[in-house]
Residue, then its C-alpha position, 0 to 999 in steps of 0.5 A: x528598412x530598405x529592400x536591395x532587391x526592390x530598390x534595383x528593380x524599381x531604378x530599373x523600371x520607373x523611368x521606363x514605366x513613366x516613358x510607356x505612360x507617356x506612349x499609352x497616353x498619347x497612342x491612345x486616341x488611335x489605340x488602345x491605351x489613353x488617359x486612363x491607361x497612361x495614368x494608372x502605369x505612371x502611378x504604378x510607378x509612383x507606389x514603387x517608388x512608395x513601397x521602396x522609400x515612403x512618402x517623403x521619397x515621392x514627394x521629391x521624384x513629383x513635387x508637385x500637389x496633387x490637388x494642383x493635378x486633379x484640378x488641371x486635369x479636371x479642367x482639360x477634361x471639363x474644357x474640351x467638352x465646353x469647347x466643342x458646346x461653344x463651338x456649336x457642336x456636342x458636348x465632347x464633339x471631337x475636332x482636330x487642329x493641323x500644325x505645320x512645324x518646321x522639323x516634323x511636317x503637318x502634326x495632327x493634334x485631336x482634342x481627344x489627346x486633350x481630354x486624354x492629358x486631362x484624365x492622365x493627370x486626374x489619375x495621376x494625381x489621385x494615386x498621389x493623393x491616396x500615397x499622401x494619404x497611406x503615409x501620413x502618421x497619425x499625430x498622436 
């Protein structure tokens, strides 16, 4: 049965809490926050929406496997680190790449931001596989 109280708030508040996790992952090389942060603040958002309407409903709000994020993420993660061994510095060394964009100007992009989006979607990803797994029924 649905909960009035509990499905206002969470209108309310989901898409907000994923803007924020989009705004504590990428501050967070500067800042604290980061992947992890970020991460945890979106699947907060995702067992609201659980908590309010079951599995099937996250299910539709992120479509997407959550093995496919763990192993994206795990592979950010993992390639930032090879990178830099390639490189001929330290596993994890940072570096930072310069853009010129036309709007915006010189955007610095570290390779920690992508280590960063490599935990997020780890994060992300587990809290939907722990979600998938609270609302599978038992087949008997």
């Amino acid at each position: 049965m649905s909960s009035l109280i509990l499905d206002t708030c969470t209108r309310a508040a989901f898409h907000t809490m994923w803007v924020f996790s989009l705004f504590m992952l990428f501050s967070g090389h500067n800042a604290p926050g980061g992947g992890f942060v970020g991460g945890l603040i979106a699947g907060a958002a995702l067992v609201l929406r659980y908590a309010g309407h079951g599995t099937d409903h996250v299910r539709r709000v992120l479509p997407v496997a959550p093995e496919l994020l763990l192993g994206t993420g795990i592979v950010f993660a993992a390639g930032t680190g090879a990178t830099a061994w390639l490189a001929g510095g330290q596993f994890l060394q940072s570096g930072i790449a310069k853009l010129h964009l036309a709007v915006l100007g010189e955007v610095k992009l570290p390779s920690v931001l992508v280590f960063d989006v490599g935990v997020y979607l780890v994060v992300v990803g587990l809290v939907l596989a722990l979600l998938e797994t609270l609302g599978r029924q038992d087949p008997q």
